[in-house]
C-alpha positions in Angstrom: 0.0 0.0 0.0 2.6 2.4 0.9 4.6 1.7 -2.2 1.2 2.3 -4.4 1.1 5.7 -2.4 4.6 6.4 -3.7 4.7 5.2 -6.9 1.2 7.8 -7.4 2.9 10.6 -5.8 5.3 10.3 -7.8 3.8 10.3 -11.0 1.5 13.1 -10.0 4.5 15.3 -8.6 6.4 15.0 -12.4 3.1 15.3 -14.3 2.5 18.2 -12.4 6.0 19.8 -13.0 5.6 18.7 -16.4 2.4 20.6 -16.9 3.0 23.6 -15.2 6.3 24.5 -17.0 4.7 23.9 -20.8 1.4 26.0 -18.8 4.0 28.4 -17.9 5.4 28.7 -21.3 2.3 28.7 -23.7 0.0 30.7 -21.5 0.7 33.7 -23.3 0.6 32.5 -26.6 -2.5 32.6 -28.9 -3.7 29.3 -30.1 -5.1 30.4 -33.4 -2.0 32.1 -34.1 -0.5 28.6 -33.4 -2.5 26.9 -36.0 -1.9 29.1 -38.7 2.1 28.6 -38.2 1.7 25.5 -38.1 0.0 25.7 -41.7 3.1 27.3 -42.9 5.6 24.5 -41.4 7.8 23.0 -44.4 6.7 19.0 -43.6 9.1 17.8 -45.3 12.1 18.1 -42.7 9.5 17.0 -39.9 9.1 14.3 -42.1 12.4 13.5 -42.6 13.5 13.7 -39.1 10.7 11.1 -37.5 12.5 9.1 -40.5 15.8 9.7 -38.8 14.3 9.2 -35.3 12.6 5.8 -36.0 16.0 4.6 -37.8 18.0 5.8 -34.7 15.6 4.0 -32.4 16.6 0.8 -34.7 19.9 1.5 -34.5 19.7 1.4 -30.4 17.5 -2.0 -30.8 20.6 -3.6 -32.6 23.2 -2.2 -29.9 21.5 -3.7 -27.3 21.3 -7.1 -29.3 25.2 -6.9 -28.8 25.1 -6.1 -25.1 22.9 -9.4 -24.9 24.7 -11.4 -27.1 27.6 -12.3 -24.7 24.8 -13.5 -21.9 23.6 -16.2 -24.8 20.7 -14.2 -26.4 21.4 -14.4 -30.2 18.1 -12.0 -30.9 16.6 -10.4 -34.1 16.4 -6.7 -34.1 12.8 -6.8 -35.4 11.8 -8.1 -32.3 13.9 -6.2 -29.6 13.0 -2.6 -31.5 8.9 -3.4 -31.2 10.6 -3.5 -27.1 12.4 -0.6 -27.7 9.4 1.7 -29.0 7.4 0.2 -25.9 9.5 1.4 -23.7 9.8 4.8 -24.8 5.9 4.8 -25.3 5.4 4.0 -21.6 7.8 6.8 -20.7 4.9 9.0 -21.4 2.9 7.5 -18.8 5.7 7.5 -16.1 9.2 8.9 -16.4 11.8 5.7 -16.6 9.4 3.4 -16.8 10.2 2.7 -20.2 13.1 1.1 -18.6 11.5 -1.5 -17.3 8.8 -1.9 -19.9 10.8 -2.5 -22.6 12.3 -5.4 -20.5 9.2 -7.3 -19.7 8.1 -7.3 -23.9 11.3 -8.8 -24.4 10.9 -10.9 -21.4 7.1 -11.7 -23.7 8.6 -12.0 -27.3 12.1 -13.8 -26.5 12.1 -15.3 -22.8 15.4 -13.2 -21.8 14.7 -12.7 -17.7 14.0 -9.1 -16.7 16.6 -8.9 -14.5 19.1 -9.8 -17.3 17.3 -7.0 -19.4 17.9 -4.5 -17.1 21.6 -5.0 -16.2 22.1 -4.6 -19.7 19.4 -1.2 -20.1 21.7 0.1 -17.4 24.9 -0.6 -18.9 23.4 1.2 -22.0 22.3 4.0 -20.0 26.1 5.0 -18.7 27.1 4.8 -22.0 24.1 7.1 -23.1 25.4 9.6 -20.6 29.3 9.3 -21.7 28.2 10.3 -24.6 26.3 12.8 -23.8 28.5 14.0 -21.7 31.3 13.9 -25.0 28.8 16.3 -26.8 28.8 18.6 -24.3 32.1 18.6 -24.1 32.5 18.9 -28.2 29.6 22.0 -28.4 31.6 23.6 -25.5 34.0 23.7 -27.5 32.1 24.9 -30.5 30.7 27.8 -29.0 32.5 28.2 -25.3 32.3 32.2 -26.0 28.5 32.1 -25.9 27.8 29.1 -23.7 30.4 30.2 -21.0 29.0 33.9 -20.9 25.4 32.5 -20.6 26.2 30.4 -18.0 28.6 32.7 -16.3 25.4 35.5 -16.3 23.4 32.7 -14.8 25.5 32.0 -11.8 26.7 35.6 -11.4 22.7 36.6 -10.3 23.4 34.4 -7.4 26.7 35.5 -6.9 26.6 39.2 -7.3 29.8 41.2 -6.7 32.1 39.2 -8.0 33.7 39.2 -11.6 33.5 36.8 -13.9 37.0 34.9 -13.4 36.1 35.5 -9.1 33.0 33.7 -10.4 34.9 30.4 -11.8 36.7 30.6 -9.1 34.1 30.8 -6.5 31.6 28.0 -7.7 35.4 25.8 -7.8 36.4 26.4 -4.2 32.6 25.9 -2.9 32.5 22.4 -5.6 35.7 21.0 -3.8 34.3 22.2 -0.3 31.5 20.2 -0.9 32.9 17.2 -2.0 35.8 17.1 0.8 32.8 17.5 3.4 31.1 14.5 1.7 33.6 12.2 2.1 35.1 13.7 5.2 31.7 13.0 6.9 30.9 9.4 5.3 34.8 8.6 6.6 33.9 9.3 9.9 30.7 7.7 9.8 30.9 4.9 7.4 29.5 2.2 10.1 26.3 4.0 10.9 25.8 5.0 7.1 26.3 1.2 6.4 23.1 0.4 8.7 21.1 3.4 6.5 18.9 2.0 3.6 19.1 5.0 2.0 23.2 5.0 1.9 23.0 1.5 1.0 20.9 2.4 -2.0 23.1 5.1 -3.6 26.2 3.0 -3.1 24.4 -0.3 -4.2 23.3 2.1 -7.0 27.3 3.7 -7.8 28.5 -0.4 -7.5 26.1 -1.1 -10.5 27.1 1.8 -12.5 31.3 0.7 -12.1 30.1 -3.0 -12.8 28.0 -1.8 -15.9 30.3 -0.1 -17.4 33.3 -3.0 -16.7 31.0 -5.2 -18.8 31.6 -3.7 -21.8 34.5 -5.7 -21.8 32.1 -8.9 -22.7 31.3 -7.8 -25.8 32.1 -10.2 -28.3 31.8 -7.3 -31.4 33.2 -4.6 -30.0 33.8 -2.0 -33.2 29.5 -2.8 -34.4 29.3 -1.6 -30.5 31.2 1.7 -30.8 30.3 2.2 -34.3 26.7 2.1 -33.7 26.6 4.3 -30.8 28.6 6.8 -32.6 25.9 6.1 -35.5 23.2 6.6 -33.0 24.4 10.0 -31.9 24.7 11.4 -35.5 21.0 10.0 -36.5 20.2 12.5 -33.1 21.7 15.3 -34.1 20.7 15.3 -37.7 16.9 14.7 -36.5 17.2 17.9 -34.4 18.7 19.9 -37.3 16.9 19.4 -39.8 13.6 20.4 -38.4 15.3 24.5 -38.1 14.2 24.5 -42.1 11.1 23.4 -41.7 10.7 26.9 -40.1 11.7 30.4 -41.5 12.8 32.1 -38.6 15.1 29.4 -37.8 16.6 28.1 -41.1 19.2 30.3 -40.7 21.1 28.6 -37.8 24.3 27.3 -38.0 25.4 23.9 -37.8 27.8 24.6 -34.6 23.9 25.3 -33.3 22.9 22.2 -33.5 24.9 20.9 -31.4 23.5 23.1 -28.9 20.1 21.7 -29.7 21.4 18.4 -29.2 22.6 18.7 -25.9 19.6 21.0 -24.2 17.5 18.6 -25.7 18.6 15.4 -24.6 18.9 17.3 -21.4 15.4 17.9 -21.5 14.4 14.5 -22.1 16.5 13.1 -20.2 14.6 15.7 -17.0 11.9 12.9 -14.5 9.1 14.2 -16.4 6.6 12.2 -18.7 8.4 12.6 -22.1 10.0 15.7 -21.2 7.1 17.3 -21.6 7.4 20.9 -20.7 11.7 20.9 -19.6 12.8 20.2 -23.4 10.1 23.0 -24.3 11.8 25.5 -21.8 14.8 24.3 -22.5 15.3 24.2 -26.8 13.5 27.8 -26.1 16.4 29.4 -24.1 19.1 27.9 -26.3 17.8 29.2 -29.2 17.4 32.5 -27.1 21.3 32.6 -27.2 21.5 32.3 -31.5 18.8 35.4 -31.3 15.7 33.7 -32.7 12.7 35.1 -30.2 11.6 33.6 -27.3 7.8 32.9 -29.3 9.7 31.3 -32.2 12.0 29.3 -30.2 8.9 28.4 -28.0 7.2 27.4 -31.2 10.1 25.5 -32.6 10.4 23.3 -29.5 6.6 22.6 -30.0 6.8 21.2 -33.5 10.3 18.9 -33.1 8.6 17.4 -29.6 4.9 17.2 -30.6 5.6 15.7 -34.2 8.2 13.2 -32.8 6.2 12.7 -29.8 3.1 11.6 -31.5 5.1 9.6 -33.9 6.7 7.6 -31.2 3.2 7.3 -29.5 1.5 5.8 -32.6 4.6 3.1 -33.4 4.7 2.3 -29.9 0.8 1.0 -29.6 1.3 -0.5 -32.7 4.5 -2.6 -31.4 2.6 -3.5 -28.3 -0.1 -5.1 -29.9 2.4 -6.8 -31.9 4.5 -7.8 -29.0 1.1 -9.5 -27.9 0.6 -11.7 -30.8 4.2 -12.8 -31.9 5.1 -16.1 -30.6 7.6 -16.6 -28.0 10.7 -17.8 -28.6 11.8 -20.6 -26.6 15.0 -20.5 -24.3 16.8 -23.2 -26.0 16.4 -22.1 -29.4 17.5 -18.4 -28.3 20.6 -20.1 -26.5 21.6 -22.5 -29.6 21.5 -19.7 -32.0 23.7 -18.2 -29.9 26.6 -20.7 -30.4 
């Protein structure tokens, strides 16, 4: 009961996040107005990138056929990407469900234990965020001058007074403070933290992440591993860019830009919201802020890539539930033997 009690707080706490912030950002925008730019969209580049989405999401089934692999599940990428768009369809009913979701179809469709599944979603997860954390690193780099002052501005608000270089200097020192009081205080109280669920949690949680990403080492095709994740990322980027021609007002951005899409974007989605509904909106709209597209076209912008993805994700994912529900199963033995 408690658990249920949870579990439904906290899907109403990030459904309500997620609706007040695209509230907040669409209040004072007229819906008529809406319609009619919508009317004017060039469809082709949406078009084009739910193409590019839906062969990314492909792309990801097939990489996690190679995390499997080395645990003796020889599987067909048909079948894990109708598990794949499940689990990013039940992501819009409750943030990192899909996680699991996507686990139990192929638990339905291919008999691999959900426990199995999900040691290797998390593995795929850390290696998500390495390389997200790459493309940060790479638009940073791109466009440090802009990014740093915007950033910089942010932080200076809260640290008024000081210069810019104070500033860096500043969030450093109170960064290191913090973490040498972190482990200065878990030193000293490592065997009453050891009795705390909570503490055994996050470090249960930190011992699967360093496992996770040691198993990497199992993979039996390493280069179709780090070639398709690299693959992946491009298909990302390239669905984010192209949609800034569908639109006048943006079609003028740079490529350097999209990178900048790319990264406040998968930020966005990656926020405890359903779908990162309302955080990629705010989000994709300040970026764009920064290349000096309005705040009502940026808004509108991060309306038409989310919605028209969105609903296409929405409408492949009921259609590979119900096919998940009628394929046969395949039987553990004949799963294992193709395997060797």
């Amino acid at each position: 009961m408690r658990k249920s009690i949870q579990s439904f707080l906290k899907y109403t706490i990030s459904l309500a996040v997620a609706v007040l912030l695209f509230w907040y950002l669409y209040k004072d925008l007229d819906f008529a107005e809406m319609v009619a730019r919508f009317k004017q969209v060039d469809l082709t580049w949406v078009y084009l990138s739910i193409g590019l989405s839906f062969l990314s999401h492909f792309v990801r089934a097939y990489r996690w056929n190679l995390l499997l692999e080395p645990l003796g599940y020889d599987l067909k990428s048909g079948r894990t990407f109708l598990a794949v768009m499940v689990g990013y369809l039940a992501n819009f009913i409750v943030p990192r469900m899909g996680e699991i979701s996507r686990c139990g179809i192929l638990q339905k469709t291919d008999n691999v234990p959900i426990s199995t599944g999900i040691g290797s979603v998390v593995t795929e997860r850390i290696i998500d965020v390495l390389c997200l954390l790459v493309v940060i690193l790479i638009t940073l780099s791109l466009e440090f001058d802009m990014l740093s002052e915007f950033f910089l501005s942010l932080i200076s608000q809260k640290t008024e007074g000081l210069s810019p270089n104070n500033t860096i200097w500043f969030v450093l020192l109170f960064i290191m403070i913090v973490i040498g009081a972190t482990y200065f205080l878990i030193k000293r109280n490592s065997a009453k933290l050891k009795q705390n669920a909570l503490f055994n949690k996050v470090a249960n949680f930190l011992r699967q992440l360093v496992e996770g990403v040691l198993s990497i080492r199992k993979l039996k095709k390493g280069p179709q591993f780090i070639a398709s994740t690299i693959f992946m990322w491009i298909l990302y980027y390239l669905m984010t860019y192209v949609v800034i021609f569908s639109l006048e007002e943006t079609a003028r951005l740079s490529i350097t830009a999209g990178f900048t899409m790319l990264v406040l974007g998968g930020i966005g989605m990656a926020t405890p919201v359903q779908g990162g509904i309302g955080a990629f909106h705010y989000l994709m709209s300040a970026g764009l802020l920064l290349y000096g597209i309005p705040e009502n076209d940026g808004i509108f912008f991060a309306l038409l890539l989310h919605t028209t993805n969105s609903v296409a994700i929405m409408v492949l994912g009921l259609i590979s539930f119900f096919i998940s529900m009628v394929i046969p199963k395949r039987k553990s033995g004949e799963i294992y033997a193709n395997a060797h």
